[in-house]
PyMOL Python script that loads the backbone (N, CA, C, O; Angstrom):
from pymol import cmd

cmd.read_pdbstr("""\
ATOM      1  N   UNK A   1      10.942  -2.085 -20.635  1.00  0.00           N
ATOM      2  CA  UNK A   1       9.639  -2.325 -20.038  1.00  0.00           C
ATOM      3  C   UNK A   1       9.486  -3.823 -19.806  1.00  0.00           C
ATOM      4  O   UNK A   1       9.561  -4.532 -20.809  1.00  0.00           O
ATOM      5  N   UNK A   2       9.267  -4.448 -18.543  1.00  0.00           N
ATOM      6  CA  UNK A   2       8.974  -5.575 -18.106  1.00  0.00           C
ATOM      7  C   UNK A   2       7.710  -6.107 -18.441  1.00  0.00           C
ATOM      8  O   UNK A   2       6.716  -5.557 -17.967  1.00  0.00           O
ATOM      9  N   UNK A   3       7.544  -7.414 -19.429  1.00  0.00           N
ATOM     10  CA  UNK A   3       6.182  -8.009 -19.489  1.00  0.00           C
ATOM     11  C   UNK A   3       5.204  -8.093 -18.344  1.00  0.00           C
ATOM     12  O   UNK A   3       3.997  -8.222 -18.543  1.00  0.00           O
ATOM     13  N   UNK A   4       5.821  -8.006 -16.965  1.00  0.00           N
ATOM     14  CA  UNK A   4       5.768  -8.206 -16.068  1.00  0.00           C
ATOM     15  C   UNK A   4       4.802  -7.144 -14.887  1.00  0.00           C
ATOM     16  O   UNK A   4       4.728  -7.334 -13.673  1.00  0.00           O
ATOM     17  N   UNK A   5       4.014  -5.818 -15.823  1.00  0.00           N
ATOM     18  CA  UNK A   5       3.687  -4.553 -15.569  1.00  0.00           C
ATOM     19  C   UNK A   5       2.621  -4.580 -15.496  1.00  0.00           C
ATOM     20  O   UNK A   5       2.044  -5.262 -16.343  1.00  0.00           O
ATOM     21  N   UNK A   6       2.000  -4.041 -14.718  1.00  0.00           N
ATOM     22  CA  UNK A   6       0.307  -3.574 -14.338  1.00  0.00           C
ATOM     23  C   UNK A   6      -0.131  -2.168 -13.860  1.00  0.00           C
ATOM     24  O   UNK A   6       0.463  -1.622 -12.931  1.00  0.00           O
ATOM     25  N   UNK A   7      -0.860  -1.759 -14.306  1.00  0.00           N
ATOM     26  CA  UNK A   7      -1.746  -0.762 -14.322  1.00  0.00           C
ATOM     27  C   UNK A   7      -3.073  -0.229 -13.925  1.00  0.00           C
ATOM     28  O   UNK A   7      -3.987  -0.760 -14.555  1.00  0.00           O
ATOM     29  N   UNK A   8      -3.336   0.408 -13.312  1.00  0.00           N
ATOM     30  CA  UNK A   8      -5.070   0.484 -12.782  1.00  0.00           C
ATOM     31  C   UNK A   8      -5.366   1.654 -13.790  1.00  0.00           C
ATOM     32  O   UNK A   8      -4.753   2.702 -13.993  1.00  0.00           O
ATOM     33  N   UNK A   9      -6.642   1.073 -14.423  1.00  0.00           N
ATOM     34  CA  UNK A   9      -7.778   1.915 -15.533  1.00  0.00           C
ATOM     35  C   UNK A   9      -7.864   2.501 -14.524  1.00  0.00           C
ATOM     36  O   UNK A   9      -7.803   1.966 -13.417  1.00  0.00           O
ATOM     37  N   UNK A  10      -8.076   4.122 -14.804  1.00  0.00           N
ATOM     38  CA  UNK A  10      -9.064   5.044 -13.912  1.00  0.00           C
ATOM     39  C   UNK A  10     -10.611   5.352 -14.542  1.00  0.00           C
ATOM     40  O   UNK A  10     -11.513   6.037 -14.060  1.00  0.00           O
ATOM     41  N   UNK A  11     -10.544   4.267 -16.319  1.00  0.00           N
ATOM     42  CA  UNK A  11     -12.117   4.780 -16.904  1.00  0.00           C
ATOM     43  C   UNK A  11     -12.686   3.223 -16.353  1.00  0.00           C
ATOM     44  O   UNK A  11     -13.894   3.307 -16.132  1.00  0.00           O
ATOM     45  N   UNK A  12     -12.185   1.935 -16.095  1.00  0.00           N
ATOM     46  CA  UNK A  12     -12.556   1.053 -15.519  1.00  0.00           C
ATOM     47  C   UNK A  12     -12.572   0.912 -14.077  1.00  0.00           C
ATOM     48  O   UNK A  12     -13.693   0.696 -13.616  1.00  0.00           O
ATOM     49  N   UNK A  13     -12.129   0.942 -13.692  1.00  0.00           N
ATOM     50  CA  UNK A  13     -11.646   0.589 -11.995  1.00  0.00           C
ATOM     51  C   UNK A  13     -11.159  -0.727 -12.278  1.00  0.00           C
ATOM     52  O   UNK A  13     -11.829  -1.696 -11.919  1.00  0.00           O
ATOM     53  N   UNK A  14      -9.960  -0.893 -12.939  1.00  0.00           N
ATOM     54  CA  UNK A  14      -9.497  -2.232 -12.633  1.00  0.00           C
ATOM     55  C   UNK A  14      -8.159  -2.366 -12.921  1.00  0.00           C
ATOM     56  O   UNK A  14      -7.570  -1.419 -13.441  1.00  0.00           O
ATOM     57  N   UNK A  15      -7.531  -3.488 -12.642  1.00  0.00           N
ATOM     58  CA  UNK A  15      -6.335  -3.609 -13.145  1.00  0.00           C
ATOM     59  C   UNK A  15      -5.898  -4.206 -14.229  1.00  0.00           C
ATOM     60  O   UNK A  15      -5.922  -5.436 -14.238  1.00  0.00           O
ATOM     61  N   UNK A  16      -5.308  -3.352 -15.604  1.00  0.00           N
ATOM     62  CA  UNK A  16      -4.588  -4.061 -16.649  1.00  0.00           C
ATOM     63  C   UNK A  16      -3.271  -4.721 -16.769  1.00  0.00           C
ATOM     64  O   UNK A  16      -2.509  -4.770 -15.804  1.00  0.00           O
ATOM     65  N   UNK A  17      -2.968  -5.242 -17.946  1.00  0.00           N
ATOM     66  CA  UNK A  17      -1.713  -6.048 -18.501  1.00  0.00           C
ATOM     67  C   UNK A  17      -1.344  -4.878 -18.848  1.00  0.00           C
ATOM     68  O   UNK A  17      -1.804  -3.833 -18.388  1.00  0.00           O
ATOM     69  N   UNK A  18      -0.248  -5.010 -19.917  1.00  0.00           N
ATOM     70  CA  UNK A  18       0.470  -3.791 -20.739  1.00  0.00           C
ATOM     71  C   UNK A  18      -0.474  -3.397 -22.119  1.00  0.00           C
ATOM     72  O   UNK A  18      -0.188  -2.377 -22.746  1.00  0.00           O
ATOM     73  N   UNK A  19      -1.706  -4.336 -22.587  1.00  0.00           N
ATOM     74  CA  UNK A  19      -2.092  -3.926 -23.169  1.00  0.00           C
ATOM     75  C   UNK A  19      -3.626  -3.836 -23.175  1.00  0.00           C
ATOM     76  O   UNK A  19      -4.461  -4.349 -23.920  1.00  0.00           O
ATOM     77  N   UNK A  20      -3.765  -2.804 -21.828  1.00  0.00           N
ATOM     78  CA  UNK A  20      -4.769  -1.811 -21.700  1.00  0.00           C
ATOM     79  C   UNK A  20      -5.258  -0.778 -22.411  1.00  0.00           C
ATOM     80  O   UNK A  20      -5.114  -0.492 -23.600  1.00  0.00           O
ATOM     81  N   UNK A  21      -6.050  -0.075 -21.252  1.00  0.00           N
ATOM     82  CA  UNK A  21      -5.984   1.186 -22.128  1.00  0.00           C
ATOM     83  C   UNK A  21      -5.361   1.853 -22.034  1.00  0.00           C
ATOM     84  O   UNK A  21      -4.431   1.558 -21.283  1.00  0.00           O
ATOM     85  N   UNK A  22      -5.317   3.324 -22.701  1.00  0.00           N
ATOM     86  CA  UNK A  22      -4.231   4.023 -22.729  1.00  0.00           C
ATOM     87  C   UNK A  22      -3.882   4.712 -21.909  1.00  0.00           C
ATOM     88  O   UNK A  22      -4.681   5.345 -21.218  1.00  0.00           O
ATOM     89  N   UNK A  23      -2.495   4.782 -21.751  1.00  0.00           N
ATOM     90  CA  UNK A  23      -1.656   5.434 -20.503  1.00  0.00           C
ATOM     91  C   UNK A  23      -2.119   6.609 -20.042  1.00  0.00           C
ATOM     92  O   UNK A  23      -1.752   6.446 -18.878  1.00  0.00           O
ATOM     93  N   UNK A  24      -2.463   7.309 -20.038  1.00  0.00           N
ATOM     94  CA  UNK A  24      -3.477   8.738 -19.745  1.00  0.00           C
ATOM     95  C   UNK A  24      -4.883   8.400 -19.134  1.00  0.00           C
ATOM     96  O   UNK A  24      -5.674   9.195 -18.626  1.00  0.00           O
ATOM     97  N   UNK A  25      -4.993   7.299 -19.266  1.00  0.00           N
ATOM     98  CA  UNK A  25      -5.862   6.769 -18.279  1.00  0.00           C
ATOM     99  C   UNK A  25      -6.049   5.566 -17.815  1.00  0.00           C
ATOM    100  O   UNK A  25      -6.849   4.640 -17.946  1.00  0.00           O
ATOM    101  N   UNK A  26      -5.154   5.806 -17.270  1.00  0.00           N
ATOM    102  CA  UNK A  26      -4.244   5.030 -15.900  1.00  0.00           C
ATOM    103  C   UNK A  26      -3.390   5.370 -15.510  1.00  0.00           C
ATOM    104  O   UNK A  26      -2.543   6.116 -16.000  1.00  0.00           O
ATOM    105  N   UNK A  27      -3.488   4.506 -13.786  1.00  0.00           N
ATOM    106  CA  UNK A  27      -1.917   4.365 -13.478  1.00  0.00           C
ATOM    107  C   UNK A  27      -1.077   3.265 -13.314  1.00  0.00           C
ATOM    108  O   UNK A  27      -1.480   2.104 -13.260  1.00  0.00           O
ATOM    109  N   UNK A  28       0.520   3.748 -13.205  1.00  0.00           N
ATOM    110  CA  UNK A  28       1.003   2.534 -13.095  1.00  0.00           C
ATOM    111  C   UNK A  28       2.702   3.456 -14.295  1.00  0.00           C
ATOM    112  O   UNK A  28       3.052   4.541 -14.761  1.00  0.00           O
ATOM    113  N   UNK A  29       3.003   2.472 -14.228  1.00  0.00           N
ATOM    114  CA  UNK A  29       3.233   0.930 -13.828  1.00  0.00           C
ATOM    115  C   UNK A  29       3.552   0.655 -12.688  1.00  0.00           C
ATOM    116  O   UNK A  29       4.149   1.352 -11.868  1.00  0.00           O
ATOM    117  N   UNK A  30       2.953  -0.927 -12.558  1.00  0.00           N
ATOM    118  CA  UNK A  30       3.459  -1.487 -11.106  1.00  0.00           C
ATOM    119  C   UNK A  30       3.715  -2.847 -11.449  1.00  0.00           C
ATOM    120  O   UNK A  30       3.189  -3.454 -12.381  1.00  0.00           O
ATOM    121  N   UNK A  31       4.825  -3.432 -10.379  1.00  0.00           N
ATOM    122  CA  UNK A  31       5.328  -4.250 -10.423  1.00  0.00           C
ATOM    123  C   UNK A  31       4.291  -5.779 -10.189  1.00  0.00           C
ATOM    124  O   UNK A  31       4.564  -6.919 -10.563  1.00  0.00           O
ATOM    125  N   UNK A  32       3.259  -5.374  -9.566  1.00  0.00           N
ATOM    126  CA  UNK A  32       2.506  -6.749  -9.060  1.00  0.00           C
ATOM    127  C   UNK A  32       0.966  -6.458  -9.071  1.00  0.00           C
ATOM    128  O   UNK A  32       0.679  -5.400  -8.511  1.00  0.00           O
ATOM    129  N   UNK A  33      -0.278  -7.295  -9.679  1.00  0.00           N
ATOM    130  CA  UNK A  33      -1.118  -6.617  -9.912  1.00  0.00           C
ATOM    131  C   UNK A  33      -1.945  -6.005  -8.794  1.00  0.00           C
ATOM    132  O   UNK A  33      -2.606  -4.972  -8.901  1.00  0.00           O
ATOM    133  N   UNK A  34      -1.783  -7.104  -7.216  1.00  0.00           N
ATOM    134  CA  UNK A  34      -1.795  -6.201  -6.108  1.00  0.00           C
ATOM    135  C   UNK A  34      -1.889  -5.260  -5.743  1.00  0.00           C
ATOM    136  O   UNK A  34      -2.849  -4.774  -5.145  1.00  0.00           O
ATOM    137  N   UNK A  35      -0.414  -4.557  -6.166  1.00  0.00           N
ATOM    138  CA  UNK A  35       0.459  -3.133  -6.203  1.00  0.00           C
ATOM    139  C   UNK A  35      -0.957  -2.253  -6.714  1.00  0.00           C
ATOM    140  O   UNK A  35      -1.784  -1.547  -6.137  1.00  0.00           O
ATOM    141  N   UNK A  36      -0.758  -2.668  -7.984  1.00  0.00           N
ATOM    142  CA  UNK A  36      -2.031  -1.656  -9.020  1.00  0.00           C
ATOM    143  C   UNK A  36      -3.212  -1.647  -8.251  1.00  0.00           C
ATOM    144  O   UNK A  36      -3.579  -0.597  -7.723  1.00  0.00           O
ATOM    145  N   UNK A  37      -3.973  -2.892  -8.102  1.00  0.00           N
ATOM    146  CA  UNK A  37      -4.708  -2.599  -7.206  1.00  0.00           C
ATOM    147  C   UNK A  37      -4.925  -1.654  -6.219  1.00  0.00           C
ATOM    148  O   UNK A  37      -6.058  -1.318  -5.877  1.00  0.00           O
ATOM    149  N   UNK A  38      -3.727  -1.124  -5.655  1.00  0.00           N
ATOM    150  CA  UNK A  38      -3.992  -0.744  -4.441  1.00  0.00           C
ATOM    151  C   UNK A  38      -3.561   0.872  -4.846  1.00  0.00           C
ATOM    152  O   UNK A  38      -2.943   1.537  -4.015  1.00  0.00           O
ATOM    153  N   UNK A  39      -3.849   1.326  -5.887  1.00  0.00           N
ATOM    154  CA  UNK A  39      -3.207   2.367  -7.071  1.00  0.00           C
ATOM    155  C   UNK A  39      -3.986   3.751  -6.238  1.00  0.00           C
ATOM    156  O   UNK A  39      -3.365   4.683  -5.726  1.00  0.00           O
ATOM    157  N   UNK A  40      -5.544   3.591  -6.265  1.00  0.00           N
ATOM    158  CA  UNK A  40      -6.568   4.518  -5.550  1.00  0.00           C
ATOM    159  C   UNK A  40      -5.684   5.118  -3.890  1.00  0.00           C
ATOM    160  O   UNK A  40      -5.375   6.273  -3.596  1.00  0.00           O
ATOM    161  N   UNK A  41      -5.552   4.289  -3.364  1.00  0.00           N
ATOM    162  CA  UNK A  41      -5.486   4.063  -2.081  1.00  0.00           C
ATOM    163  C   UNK A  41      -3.607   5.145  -1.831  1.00  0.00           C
ATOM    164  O   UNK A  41      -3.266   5.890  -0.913  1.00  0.00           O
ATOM    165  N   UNK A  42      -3.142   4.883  -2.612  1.00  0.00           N
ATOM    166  CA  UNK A  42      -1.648   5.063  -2.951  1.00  0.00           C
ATOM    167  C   UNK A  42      -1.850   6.791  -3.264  1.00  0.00           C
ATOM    168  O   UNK A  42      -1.187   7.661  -2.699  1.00  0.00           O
ATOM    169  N   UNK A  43      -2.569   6.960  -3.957  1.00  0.00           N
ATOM    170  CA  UNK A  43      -2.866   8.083  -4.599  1.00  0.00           C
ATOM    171  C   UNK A  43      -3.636   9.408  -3.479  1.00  0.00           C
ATOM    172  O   UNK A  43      -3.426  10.620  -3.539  1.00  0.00           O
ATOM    173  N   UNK A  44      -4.277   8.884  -2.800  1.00  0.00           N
ATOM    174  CA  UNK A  44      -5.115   9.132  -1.713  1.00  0.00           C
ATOM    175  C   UNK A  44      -4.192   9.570  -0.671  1.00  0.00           C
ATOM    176  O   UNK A  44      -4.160  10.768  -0.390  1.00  0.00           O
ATOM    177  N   UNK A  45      -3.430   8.729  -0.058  1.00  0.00           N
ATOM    178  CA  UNK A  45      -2.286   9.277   1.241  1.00  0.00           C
ATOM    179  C   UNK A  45      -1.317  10.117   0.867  1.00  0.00           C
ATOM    180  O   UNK A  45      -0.908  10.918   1.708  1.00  0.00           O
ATOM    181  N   UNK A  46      -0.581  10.112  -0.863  1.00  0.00           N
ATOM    182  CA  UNK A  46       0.146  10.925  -1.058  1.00  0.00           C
ATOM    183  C   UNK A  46      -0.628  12.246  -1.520  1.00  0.00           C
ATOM    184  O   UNK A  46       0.215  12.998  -2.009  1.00  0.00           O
ATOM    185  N   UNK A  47      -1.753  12.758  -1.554  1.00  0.00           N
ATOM    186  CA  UNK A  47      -2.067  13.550  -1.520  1.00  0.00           C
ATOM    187  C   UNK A  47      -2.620  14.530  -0.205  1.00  0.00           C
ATOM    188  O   UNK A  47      -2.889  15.730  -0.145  1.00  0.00           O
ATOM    189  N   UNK A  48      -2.656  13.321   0.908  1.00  0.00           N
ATOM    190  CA  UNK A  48      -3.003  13.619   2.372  1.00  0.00           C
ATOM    191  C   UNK A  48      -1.167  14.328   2.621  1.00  0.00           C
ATOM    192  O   UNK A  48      -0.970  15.509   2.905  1.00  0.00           O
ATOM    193  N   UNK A  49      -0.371  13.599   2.489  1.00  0.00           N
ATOM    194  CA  UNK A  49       0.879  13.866   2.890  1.00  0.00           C
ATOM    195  C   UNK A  49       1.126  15.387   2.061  1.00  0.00           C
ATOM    196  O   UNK A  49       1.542  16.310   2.761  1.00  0.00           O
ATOM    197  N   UNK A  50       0.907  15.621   0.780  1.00  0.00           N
ATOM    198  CA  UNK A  50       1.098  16.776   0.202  1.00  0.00           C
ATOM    199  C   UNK A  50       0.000  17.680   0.947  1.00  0.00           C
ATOM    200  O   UNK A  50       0.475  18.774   1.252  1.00  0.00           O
ATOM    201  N   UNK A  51      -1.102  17.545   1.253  1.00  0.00           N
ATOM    202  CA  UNK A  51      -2.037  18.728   1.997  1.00  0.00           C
ATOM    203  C   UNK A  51      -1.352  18.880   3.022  1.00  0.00           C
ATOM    204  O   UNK A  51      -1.101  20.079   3.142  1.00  0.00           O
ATOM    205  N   UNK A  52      -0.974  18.367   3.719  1.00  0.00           N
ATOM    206  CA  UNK A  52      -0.423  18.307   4.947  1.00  0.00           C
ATOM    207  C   UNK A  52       1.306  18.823   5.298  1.00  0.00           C
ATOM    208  O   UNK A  52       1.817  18.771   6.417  1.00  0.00           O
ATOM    209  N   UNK A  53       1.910  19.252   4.187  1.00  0.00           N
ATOM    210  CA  UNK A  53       3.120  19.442   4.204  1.00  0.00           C
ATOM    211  C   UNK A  53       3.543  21.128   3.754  1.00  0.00           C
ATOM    212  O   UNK A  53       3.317  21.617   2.648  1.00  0.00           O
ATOM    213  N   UNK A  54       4.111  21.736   4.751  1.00  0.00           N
ATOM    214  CA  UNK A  54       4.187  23.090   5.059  1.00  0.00           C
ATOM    215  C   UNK A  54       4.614  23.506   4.084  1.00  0.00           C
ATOM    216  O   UNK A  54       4.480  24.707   3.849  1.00  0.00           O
ATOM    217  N   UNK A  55       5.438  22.452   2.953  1.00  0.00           N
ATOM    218  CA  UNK A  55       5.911  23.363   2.056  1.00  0.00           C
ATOM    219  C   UNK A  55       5.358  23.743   0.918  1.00  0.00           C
ATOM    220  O   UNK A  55       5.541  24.634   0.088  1.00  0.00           O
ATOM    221  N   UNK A  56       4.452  22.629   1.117  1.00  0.00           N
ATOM    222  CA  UNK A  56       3.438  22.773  -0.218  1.00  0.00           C
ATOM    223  C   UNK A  56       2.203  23.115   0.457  1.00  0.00           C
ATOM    224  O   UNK A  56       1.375  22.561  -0.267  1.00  0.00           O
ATOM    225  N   UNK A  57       1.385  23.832   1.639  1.00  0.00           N
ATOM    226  CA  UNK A  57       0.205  23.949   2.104  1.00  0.00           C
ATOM    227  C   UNK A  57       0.376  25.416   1.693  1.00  0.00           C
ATOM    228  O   UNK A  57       1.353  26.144   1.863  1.00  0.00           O
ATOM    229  N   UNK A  58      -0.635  25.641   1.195  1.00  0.00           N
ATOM    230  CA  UNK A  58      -0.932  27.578   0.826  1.00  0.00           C
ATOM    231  C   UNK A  58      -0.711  28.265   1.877  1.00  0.00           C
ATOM    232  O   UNK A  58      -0.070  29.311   1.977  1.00  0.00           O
ATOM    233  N   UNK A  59      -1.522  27.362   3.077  1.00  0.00           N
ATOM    234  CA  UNK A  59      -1.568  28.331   4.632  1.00  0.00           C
ATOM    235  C   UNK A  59      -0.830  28.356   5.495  1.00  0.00           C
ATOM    236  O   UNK A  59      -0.976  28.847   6.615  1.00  0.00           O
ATOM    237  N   UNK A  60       0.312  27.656   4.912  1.00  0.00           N
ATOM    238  CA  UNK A  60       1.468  27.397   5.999  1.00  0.00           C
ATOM    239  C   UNK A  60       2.254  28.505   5.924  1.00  0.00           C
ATOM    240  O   UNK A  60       1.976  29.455   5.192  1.00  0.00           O
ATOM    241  N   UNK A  61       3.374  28.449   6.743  1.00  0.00           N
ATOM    242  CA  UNK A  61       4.540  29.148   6.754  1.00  0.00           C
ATOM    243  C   UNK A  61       5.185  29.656   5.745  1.00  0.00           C
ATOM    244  O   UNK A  61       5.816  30.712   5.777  1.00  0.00           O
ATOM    245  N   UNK A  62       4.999  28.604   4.382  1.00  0.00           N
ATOM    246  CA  UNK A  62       5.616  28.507   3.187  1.00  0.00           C
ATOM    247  C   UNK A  62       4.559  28.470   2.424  1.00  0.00           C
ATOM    248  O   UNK A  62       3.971  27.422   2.158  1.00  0.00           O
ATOM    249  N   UNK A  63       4.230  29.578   2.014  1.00  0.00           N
ATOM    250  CA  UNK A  63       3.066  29.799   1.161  1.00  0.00           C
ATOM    251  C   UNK A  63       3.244  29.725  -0.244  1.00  0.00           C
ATOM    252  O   UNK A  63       2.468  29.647  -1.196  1.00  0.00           O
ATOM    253  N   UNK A  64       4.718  29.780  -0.092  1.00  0.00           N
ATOM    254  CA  UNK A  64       4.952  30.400  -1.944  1.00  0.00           C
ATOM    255  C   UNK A  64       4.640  31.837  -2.747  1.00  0.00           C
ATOM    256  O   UNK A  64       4.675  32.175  -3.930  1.00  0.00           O
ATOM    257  N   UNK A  65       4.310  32.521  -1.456  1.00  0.00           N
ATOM    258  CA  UNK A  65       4.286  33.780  -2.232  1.00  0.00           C
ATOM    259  C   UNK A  65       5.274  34.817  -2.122  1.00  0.00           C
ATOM    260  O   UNK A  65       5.188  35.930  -1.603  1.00  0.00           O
ATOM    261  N   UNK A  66       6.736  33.943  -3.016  1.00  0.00           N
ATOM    262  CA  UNK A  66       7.491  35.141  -3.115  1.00  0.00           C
ATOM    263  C   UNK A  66       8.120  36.216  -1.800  1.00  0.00           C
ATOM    264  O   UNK A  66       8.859  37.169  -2.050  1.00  0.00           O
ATOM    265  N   UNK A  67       7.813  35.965  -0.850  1.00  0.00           N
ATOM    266  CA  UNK A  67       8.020  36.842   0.414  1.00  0.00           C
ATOM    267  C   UNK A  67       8.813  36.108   1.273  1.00  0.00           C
ATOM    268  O   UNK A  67       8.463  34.996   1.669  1.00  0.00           O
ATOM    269  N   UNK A  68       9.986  36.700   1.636  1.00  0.00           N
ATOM    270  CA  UNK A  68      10.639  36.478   2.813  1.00  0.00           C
ATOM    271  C   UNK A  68      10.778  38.142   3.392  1.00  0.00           C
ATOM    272  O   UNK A  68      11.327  39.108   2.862  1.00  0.00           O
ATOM    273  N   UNK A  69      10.228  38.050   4.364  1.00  0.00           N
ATOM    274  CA  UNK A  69      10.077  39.284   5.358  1.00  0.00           C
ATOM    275  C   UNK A  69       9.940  40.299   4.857  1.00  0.00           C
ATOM    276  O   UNK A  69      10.730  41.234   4.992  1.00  0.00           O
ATOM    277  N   UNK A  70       8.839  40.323   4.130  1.00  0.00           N
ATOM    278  CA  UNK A  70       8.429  41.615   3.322  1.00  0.00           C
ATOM    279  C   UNK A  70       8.920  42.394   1.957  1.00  0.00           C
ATOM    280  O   UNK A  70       8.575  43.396   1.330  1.00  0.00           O
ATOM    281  N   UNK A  71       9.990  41.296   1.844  1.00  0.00           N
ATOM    282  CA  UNK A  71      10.389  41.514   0.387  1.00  0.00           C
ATOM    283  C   UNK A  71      10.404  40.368  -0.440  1.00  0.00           C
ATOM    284  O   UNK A  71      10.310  39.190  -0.093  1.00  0.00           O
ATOM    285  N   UNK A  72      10.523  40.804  -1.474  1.00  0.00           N
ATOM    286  CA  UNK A  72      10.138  39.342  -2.850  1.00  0.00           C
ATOM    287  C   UNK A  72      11.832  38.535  -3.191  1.00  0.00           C
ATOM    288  O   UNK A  72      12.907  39.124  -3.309  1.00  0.00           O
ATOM    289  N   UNK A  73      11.568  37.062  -3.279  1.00  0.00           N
ATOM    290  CA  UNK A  73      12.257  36.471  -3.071  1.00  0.00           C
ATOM    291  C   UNK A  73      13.277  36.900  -4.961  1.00  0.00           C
ATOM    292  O   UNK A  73      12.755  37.299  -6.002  1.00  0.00           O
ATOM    293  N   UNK A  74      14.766  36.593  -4.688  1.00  0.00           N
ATOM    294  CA  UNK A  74      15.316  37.643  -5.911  1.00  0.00           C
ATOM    295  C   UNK A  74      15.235  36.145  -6.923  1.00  0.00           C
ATOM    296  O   UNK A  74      15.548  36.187  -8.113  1.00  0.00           O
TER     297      UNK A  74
END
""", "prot")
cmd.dss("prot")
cmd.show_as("cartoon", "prot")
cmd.util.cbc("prot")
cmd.orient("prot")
């Protein structure tokens, strides 16, 4: 672990050192406190990209339910 690590509180809204609070609430690590900063924002598009991705969208093509053409996947 690099002295060098930062973290965004999710019970603060801010960015810590390594000796924040505790890891379960936050994220991180990141390399630059910038980075952390920008932790919300990071979190936000990769969850746009996961809604948005057929393989993981419920309503897509790839639903995950076990079915390829009417039978259950073995």
């Amino acid at each position: 672990m690099s002295e060098n690590e930062y973290w965004f509180c999710l019970t603060h809204h801010a960015v810590e050192g390594r000796d924040g609070c505790k890891n379960a609430d936050r994220l991180g690590p990141y390399a630059t406190a910038e980075e952390a900063s920008h932790a919300l924002e990071k979190v936000q598009q990769r969850n746009e990209q996961w809604d948005n991705d057929p393989d993981w969208n419920d309503n897509g093509p790839a639903s995950g339910n076990g079915m390829v053409d009417g039978t259950p996947d073995s």
